[in-house]
C-alpha positions as CSV (number, residue, x, y, z in Angstrom):
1,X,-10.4,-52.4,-7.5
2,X,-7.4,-52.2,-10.0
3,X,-5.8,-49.0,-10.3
4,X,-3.6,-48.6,-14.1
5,X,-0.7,-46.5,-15.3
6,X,1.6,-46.3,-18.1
7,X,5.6,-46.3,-18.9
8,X,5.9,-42.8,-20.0
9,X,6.6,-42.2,-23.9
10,X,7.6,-38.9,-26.0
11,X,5.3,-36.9,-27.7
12,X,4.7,-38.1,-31.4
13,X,3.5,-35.9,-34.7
14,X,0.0,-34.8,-34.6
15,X,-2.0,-37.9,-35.7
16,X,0.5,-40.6,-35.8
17,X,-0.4,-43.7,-32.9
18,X,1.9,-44.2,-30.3
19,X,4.2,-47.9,-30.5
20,X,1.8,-50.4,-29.0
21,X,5.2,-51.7,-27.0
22,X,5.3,-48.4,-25.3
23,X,2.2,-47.6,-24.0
24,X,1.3,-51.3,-22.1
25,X,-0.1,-50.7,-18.8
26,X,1.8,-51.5,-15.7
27,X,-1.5,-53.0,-13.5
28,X,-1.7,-52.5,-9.7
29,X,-3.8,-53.5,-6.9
30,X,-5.8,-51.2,-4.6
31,X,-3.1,-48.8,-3.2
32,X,-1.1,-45.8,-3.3
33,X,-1.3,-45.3,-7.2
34,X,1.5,-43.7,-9.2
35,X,0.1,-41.2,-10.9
36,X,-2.3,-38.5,-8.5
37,X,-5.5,-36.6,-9.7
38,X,-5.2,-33.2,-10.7
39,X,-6.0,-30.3,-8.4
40,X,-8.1,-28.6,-10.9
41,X,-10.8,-31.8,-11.3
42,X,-12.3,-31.8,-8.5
43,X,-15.9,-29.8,-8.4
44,X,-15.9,-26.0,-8.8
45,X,-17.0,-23.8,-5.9
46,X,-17.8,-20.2,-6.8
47,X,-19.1,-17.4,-3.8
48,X,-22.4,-16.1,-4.2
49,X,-23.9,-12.8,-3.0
50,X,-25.5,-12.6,0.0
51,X,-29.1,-11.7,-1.5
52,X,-28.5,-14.8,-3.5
53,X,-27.7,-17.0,-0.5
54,X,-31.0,-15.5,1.5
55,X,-33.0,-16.2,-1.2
56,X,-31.8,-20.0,-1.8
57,X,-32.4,-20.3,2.1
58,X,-36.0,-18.9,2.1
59,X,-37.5,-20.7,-1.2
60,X,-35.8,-23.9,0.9
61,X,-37.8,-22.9,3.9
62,X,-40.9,-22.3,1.9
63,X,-40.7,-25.7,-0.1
64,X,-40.3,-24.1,-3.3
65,X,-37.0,-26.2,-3.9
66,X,-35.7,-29.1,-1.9
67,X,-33.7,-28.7,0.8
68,X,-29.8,-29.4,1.1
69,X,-29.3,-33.1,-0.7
70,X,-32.7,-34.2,-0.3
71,X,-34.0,-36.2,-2.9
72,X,-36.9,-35.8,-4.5
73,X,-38.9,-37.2,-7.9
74,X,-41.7,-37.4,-9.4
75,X,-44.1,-40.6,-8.7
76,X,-43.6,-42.7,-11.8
77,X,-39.4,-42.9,-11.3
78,X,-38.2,-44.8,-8.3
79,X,-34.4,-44.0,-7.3
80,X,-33.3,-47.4,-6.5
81,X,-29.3,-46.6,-5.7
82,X,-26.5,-44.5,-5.4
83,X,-22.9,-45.7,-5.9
84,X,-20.4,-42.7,-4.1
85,X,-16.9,-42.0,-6.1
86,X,-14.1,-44.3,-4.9
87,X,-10.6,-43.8,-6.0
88,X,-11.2,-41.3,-8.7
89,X,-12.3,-38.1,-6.9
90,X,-12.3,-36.0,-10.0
91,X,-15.1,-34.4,-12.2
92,X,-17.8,-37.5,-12.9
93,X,-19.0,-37.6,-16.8
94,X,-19.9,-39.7,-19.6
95,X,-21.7,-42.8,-19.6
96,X,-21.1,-45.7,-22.4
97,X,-22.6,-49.5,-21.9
98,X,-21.9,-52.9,-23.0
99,X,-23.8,-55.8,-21.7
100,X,-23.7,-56.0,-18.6
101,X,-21.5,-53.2,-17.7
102,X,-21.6,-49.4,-17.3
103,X,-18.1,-47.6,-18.5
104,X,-18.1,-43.9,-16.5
105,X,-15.6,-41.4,-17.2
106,X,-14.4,-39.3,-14.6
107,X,-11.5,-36.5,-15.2
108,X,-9.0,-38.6,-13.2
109,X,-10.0,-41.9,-15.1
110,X,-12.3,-44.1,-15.6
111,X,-14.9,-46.9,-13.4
112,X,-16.1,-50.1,-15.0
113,X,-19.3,-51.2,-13.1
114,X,-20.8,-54.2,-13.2
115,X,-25.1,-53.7,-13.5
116,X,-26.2,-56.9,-13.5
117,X,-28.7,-55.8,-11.0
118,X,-29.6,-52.7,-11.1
119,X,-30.4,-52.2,-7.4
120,X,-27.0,-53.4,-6.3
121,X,-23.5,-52.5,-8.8
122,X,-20.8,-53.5,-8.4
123,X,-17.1,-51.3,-8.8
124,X,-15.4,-54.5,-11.1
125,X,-11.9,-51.5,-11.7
126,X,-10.8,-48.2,-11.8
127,X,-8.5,-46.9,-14.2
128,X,-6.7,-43.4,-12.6
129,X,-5.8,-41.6,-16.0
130,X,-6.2,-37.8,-15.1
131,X,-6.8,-36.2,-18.4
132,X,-10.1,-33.6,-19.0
133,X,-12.9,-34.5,-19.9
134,X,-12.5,-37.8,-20.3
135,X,-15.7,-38.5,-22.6
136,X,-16.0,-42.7,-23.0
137,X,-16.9,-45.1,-25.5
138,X,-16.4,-48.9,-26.1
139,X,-16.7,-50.6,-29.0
140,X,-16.5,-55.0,-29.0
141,X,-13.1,-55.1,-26.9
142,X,-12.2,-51.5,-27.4
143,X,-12.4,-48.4,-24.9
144,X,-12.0,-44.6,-25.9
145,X,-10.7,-41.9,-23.6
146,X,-11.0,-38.5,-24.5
147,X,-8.1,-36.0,-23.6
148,X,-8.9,-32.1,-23.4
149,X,-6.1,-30.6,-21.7
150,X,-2.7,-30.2,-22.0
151,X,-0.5,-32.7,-20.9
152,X,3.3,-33.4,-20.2
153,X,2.4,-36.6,-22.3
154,X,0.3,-39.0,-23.6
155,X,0.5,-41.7,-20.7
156,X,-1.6,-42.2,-17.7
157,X,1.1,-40.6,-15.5
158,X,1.2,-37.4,-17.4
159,X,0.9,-33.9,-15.4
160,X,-0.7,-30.8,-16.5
161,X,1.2,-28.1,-18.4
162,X,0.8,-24.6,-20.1
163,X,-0.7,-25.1,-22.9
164,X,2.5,-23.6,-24.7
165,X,4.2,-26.1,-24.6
166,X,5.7,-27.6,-27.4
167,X,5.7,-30.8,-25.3
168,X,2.0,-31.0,-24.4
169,X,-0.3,-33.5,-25.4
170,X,-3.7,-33.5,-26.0
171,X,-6.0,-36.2,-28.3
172,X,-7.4,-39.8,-27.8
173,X,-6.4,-42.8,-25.9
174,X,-7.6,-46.2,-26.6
175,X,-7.5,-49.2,-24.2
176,X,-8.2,-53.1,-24.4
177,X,-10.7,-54.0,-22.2
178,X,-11.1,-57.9,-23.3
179,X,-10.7,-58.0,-19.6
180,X,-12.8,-56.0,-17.4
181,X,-11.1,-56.2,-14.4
182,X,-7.6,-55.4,-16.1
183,X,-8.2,-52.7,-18.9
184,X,-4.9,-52.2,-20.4
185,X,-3.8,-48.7,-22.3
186,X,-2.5,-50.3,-26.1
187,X,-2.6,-46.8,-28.5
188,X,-3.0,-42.8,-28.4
189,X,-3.3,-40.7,-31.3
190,X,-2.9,-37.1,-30.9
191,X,-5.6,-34.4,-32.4
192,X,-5.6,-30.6,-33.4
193,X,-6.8,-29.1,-30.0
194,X,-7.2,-32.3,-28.3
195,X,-10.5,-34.0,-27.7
196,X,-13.4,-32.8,-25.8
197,X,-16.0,-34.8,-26.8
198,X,-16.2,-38.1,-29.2
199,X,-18.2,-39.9,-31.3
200,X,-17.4,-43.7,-32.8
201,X,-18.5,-44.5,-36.2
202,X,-18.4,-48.3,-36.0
203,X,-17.5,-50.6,-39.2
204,X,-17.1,-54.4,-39.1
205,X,-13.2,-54.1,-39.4
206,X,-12.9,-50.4,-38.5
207,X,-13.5,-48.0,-35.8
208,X,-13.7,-44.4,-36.8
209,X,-13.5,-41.8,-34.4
210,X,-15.2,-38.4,-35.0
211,X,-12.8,-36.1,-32.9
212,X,-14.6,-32.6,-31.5
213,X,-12.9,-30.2,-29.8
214,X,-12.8,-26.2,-29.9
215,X,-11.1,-23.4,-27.5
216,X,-12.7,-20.2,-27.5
217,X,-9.4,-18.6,-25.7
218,X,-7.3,-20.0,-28.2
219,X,-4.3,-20.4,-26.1
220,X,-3.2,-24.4,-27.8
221,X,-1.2,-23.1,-30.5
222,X,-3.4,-26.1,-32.7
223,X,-6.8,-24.4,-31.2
224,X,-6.4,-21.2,-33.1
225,X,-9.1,-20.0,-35.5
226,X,-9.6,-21.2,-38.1
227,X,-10.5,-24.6,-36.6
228,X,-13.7,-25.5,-38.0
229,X,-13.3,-29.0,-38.7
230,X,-13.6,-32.5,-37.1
231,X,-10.2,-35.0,-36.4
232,X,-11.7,-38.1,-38.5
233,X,-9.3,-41.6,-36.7
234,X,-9.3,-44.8,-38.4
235,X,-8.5,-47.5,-36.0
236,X,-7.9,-50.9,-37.3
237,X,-9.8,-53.6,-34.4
238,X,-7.1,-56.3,-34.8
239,X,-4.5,-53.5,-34.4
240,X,-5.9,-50.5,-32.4
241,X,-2.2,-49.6,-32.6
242,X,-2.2,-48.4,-35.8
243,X,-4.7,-45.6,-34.9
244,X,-4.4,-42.9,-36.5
245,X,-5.6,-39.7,-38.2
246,X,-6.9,-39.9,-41.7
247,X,-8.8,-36.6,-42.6
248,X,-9.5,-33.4,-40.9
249,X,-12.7,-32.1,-43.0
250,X,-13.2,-28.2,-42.4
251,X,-17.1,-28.2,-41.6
252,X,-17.4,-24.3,-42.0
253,X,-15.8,-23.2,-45.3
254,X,-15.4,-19.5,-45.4
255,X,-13.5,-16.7,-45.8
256,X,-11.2,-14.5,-43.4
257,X,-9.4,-15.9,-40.1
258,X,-12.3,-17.7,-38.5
259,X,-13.7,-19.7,-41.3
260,X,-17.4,-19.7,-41.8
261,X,-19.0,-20.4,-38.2
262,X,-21.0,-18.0,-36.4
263,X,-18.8,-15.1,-36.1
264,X,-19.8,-14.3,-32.2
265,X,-20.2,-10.8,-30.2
266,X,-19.9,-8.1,-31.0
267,X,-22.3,-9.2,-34.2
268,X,-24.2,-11.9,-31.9
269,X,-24.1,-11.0,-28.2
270,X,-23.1,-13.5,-25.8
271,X,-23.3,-16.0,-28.6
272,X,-20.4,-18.0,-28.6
273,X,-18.6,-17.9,-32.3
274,X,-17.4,-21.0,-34.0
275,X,-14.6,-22.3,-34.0
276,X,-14.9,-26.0,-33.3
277,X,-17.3,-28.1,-32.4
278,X,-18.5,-29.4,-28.9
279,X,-20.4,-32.9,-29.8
280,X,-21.6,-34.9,-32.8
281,X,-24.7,-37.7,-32.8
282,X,-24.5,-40.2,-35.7
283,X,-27.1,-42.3,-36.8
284,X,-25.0,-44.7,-38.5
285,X,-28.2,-47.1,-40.0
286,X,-29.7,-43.4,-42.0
287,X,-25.8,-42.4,-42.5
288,X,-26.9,-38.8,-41.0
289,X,-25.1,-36.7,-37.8
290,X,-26.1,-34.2,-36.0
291,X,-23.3,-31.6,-34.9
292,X,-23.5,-29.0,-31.9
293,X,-20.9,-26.9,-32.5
294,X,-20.6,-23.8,-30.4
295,X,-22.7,-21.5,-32.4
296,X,-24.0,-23.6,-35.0
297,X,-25.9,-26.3,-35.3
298,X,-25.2,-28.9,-38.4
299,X,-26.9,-31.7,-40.2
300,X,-24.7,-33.8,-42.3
301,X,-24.4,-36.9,-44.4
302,X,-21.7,-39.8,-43.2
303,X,-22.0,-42.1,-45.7
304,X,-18.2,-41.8,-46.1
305,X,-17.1,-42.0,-42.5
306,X,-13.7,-40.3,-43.9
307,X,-15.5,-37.4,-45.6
308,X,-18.5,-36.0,-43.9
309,X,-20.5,-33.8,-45.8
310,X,-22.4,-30.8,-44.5
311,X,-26.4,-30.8,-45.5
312,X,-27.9,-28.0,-43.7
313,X,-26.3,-25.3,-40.8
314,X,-29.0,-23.2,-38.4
315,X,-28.1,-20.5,-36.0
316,X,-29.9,-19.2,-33.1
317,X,-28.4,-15.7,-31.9
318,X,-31.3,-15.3,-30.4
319,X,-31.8,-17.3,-27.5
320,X,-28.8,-20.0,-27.7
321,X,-25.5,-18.8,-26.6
322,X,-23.6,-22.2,-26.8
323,X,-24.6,-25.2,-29.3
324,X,-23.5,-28.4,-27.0
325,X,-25.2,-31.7,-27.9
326,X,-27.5,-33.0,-30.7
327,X,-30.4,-36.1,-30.4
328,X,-32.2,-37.6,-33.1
329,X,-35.8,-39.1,-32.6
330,X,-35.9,-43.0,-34.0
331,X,-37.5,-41.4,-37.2
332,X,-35.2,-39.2,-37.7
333,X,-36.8,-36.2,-38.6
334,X,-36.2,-34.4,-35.8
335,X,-33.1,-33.3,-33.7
336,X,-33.0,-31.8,-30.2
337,X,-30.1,-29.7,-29.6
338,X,-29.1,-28.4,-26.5
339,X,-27.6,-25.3,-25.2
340,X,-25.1,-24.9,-22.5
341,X,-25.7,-21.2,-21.4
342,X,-23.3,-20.6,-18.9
343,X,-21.1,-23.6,-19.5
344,X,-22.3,-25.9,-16.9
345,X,-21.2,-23.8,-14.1
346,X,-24.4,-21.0,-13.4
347,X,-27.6,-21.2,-12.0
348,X,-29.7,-20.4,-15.5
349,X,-32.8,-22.4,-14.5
350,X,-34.3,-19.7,-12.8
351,X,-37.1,-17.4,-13.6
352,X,-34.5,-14.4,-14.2
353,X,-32.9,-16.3,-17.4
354,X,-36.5,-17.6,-18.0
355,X,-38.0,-20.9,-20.0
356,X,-36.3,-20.2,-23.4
357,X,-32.7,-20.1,-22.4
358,X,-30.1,-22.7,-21.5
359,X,-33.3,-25.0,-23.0
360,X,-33.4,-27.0,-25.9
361,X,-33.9,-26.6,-28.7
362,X,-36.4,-28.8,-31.2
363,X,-35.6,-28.6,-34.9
364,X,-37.7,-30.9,-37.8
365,X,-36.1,-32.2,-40.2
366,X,-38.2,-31.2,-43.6
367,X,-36.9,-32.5,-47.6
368,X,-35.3,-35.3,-48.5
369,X,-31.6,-35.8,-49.7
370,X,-29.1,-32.9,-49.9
371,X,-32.3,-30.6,-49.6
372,X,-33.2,-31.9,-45.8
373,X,-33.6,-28.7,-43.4
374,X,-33.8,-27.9,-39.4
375,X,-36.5,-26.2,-39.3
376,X,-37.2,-24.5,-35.5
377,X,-40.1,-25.5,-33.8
378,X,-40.0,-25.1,-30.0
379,X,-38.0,-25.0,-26.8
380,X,-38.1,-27.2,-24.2
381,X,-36.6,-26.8,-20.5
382,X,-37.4,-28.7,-17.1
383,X,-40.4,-26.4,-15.7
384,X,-39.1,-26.5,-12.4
385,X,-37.0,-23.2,-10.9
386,X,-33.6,-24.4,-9.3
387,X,-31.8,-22.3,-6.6
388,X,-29.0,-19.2,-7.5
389,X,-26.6,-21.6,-6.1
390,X,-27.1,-24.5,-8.6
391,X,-25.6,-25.3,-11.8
392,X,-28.4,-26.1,-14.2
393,X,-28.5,-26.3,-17.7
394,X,-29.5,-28.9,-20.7
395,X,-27.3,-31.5,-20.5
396,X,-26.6,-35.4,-22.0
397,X,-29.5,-37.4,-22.6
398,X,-31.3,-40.3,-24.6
399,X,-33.9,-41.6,-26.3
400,X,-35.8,-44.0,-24.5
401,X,-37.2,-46.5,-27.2
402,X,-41.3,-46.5,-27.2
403,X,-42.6,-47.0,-31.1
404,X,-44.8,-44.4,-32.2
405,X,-43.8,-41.6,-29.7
406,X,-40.3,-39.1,-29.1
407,X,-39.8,-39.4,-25.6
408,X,-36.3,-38.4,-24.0
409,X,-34.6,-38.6,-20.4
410,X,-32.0,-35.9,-20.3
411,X,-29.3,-34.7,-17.6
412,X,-29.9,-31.5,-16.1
413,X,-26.9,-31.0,-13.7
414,X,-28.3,-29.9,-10.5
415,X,-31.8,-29.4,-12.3
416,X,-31.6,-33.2,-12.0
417,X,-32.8,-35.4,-14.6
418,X,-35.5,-34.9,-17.2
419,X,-38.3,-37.7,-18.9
420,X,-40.4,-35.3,-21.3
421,X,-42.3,-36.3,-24.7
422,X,-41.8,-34.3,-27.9
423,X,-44.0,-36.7,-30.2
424,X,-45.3,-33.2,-30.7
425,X,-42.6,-31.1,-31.9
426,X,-44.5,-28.1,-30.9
427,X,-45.5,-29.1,-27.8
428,X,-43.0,-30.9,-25.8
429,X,-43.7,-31.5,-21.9
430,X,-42.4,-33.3,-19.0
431,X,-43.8,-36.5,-17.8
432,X,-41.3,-37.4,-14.8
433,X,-38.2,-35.9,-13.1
434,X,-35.8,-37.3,-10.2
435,X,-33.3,-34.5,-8.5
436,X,-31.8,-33.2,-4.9
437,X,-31.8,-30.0,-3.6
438,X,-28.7,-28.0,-3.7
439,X,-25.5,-28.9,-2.6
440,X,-25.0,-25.7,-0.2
441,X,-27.7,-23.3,0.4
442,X,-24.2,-20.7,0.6
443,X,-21.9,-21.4,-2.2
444,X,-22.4,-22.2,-5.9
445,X,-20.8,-25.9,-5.8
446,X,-20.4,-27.9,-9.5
447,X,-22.9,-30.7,-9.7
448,X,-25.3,-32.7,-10.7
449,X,-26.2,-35.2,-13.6
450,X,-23.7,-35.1,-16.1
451,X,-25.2,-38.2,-18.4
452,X,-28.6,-39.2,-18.0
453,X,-29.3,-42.4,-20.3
454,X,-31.8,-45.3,-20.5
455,X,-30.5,-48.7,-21.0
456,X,-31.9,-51.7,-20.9
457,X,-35.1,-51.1,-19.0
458,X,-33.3,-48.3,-16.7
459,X,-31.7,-45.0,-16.5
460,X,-28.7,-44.4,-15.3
461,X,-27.2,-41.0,-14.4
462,X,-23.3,-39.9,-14.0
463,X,-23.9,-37.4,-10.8
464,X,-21.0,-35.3,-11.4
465,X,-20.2,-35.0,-7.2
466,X,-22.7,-37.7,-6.0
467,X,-21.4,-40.7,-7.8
468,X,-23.6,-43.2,-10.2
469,X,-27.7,-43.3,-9.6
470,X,-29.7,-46.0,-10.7
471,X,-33.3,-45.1,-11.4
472,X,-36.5,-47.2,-12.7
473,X,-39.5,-45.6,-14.5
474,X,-42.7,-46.5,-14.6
475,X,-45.4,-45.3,-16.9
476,X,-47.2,-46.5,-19.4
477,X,-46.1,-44.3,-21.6
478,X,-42.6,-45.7,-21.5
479,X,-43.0,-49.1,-20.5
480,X,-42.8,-50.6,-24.2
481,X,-39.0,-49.5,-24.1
482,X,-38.5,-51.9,-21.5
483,X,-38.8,-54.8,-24.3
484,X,-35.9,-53.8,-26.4
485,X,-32.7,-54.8,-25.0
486,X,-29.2,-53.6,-26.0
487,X,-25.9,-55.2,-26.5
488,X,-23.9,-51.9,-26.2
489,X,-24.7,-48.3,-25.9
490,X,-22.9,-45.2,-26.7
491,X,-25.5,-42.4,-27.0
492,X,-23.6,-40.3,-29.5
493,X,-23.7,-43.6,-31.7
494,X,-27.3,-44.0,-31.9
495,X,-29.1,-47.3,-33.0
496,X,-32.4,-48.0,-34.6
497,X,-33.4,-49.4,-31.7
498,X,-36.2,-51.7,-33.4
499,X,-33.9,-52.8,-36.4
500,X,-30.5,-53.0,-34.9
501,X,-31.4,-55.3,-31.5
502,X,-33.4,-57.8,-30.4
503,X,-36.9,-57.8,-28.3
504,X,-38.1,-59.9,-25.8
C-alpha cells in the first residue's frame, strides 16, 4: 500500500498550472500518513421517523425488501467479490479502467486495483488526497482528480475552508501514474467553481478536459450565477505541467443574472435552475456530447474540443428535478439521462414518489446535423421498492456492448445495480439486478453503488460504504459483449466499442 502527499504550494490565478517542481509527491509506505481525511467524507446518517423505521422493519419481516446487508440478485448475475475500504475511509465514487487495473476515487483519494482476476483484486496503492468528489479518469500515463470543495490549497495536504476565502482552492489535479504502485501528483489547474464532475476529450498529443461544476447556494464567489458554461483544459501529454485553461464557453446564452438555463422554482417547482452543469458524455468517434446540467439537458457538437457548440436543449419541469448524467446507445440516436431527485441522499424509490421520478429518462435523437433533436420517449426506473431508510436514485452506468441491441447496467445507490434493455425506446425493462438490503432498518445511512460499469466481460460497482464488488452476468442477451475487450475505459468518454477495440 503507498500512501502520497505533496509539498504545499500557493494558490495561482484561475487556470494557470501549478510549477511541475512544486507539486512532486513526497511517497510513503503504509503508515501514519500526513495529511488526514476530512470529517465531512465519511457516509451521511440522517434520523428517520418512527412510522418510517416500523415500516422498513415490517416489509423486512415480510420479505418485501432484504433484510439488513443481505445480498441478493437476480439469477443471471453472480456476485463474485467484495473488496472493503482500506486506508481511505471517505465517500467511495468513480470508476475509470485501464488494462488491467481499476482506478476508484474516493473523497479522501484515490485506490489503484489490480483485476487481473476478477474473483480475487488486488489493492496495488492508495493515494490519500482528501478533496470532494474526487471524480477519476486516466488517459495513457495520465490520472485526473476532480476537486469540488474548497480548499486551503491545491496540494494533497490541503484542509477544508469557507468557501470565502480568497485562499481556497478548488479545480483539477493531474498525476503520473507510469507507475502504478507510485502515482506521483505533477500539475493542478484551478477552475471557476471547482470541479464536480469530468469528462476527457482525448487527442493524440492532447488531453482536453471538459470541466463541470455548479453550486446552487452560490456561496464560491466563482459559483455565482451566471455560470452556465464548461472550464475547457488543454493538457499537453509530454508536459502535463503546462495544463491549463483555454476557453470557458457559456452553454446557456441569455439574458438577465442567471443566463439562459432553466430558471427554477418559483416558475418550475422543485426543479433545480441552471446554473452549471453536473456531467458531460462525449462520443468522441461521432464528435457529439451529451450534457446533464441541473435543469437542462443538452446535445452538442465537439468537433472543436475548445469550442463546443450547443445543438439541441430539453427540459423536463415535469417529473425531473435534477439533470445529473447523460448515456449514449452505440448508435447514437438515443441518450438516457438521469435524474438525481433528492441528491443522492433520500429514499425516492418507493411507491410514494412513484415509477416516473428520480428515473431516467430516454430521449431519441431525430434529424441530422445542426437540426438533431431529443425527443422524450419514456422513463425507466428499477421496478423494485427500496426501504424509507435507503438512498436510491439513478445513478452512473454503462453500456454494455451487444450489436443490435441498447442494453445498460446502471448504479442505483442502495437500489443496487441495474441491467435493463431499451432496444425499445418505448419500452425499456429490466433483465437482472444485484443489491443488499439496507444498511440500518433505523437510520437513513448514505450508500450504495455509486459507479456501476461493465468492462471487459464484467461489471464492476464502486459501493459508496461497502467497498468495490465484482459481479459476472450471464444471459444470452448480453453474452456477445463478453467478446469485445478494452484497453481503457472512462464511461464519460465513450468508445465505439466495435470500431475503436479489438475482438476476440
Amino acid at each position: 500500500m503507498t500512501l502520497l502527499h505533496t509539498t504545499r504550494v500557493r494558490r495561482r490565478r484561475l487556470g494557470v498550472a501549478a510549477a511541475a517542481a512544486g507539486l512532486l509527491a513526497t511517497l510513503l509506505t503504509a503508515g501514519p500518513a500526513a495529511a488526514t481525511p476530512d470529517p465531512g467524507d465519511t457516509p451521511a446518517q440522517a434520523a428517520i421517523s418512527s412510522e418510517q423505521a416500523a415500516a422498513t422493519k415490517s416489509a423486512i419481516q415480510s420479505g418485501e425488501i432484504p433484510p439488513v446487508d443481505a445480498v441478493v440478485h437476480s439469477d443471471n448475475i453472480e456476485h463474485l467479490v467484495n473488496i472493503p475500504k482500506d486506508a481511505l475511509k471517505g465517500t467511495n465514487s468513480d470508476l475509470a479502467f485501464q488494462g488491467k487495473y481499476a482506478y476508484a476515487g474516493n473523497y479522501d483519494g484515490f485506490r489503484i486495483i489490480d483485476i487481473s482476476n476478477p474473483k480475487a483484486p488486488t489493492t496495488v496503492a492508495q493515494v490519500l488526497c482528501p478533496g470532494s468528489q474526487n471524480d477519476i479518469s486516466v488517459s495513457g500515463d495520465l490520472l485526473f482528480l476532480s476537486t469540488d470543495s474548497s480548499r486551503s490549497d491545491n496540494s494533497c495536504t490541503s484542509t477544508s475552508q469557507p468557501a470565502t476565502e480568497k485562499s481556497s482552492w478548488e479545480g483539477m489535479k493531474i498525476f503520473d501514474i507510469s507507475d502504478k504502485r507510485n502515482p506521483k501528483y505533477v500539475a493542478a489547474v484551478e477552475t471557476a467553481c471547482g470541479s464536480h464532475t469530468h469528462t476527457l476529450v482525448p487527442k493524440r498529443r492532447n488531453v482536453y478536459i471538459y470541466v463541470a461544476s455548479y453550486s446552487p447556494n452560490a456561496t464560491f464567489p466563482d459559483c455565482r450565477p451566471p455560470h452556465d458554461g464548461i472550464s475547457v483544459i488543454k493538457v499537453p501529454r509530454r508536459s502535463p505541467e503546462k495544463a491549463a485553461v483555454v476557453n470557458f464557453p457559456v452553454l446557456f446564452p441569455g439574458e438577465g443574472p442567471d443566463g439562459g438555463g432553466n430558471p427554477g422554482g418559483p416558475t418550475n417547482p422543485g426543479v433545480s435552475k441552471t446554473t452549471g452543469c453536473h456531467d458531460i458524455t462525449v462520443l468522441p468517434s461521432k464528435d457529439l456530447a451529451a450534457g446533464a446540467c441541473m435543469g437542462d439537458g443538452i446535445l452538442f457538437d465537439i468537433e472543436d474540443p475548445e469550442n463546443p457548440k450547443v445543438i439541441d436543449q430539453v427540459q423536463d419541469n415535469v417529473n425531473f428535478a435534477f439533470w445529473h448524467s447523460a448515456t449514449f446507445n452505440q448508435k447514437a440516436n438515443k441518450v438516457i439521462f438521469t435524474d438525481e431527485l433528492g441528491g443522492g441522499g433520500a429514499a425516492t424509490c418507493n411507491a410514494a414518489i412513484g415509477p416516473n421520478r428520480g428515473a431516467d429518462g430516454i430521449y431519441d435523437i431525430v434529424g441530422r446535423g445542426e437540426n438533431r433533436k431529443l425527443v422524450f420517449r419514456s422513463y425507466y426506473k428499477i421496478p423494485r421498492h427500496q426501504a424509507d431508510t435507503e438512498n436510491c436514485v439513478a445513478h452512473n452506468g454503462s453500456l454494455i456492448p451487444v450489436k443490435g441491441r441498447d442494453i445498460m447496467v446502471q448504479a442505483w445507490y442502495q437500489g443496487g445495480v441495474s441491467v435493463w434493455d431499451f432496444t425499445n425506446s418505448s419500452k425499456p425493462k429490466e433483465i437482472a439486478y444485484f443489491e443488499r438490503g439496507p444498511l440500518s432498518a433505523d437510520t437513513m445511512m448514505t450508500g450504495g453503488s455509486w459507479s456501476a460499469y461493465y468492462y471487459n466481460g464484467y461489471i464492476y460497482s464502486n459501493d459508496i460504504a461497502k467497498g468495490f464488488d465484482v459481479l459476472k452476468l450471464d444471459d444470452r442477451r448480453t453474452d456477445p459483449a463478453k467478446r469485445v475487450r478494452m484497453d481503457e475505459l472512462n464511461v464519460q468518454t465513450q468508445p465505439d466499442y466495435f470500431d475503436d477495440f479489438d475482438r476476440d
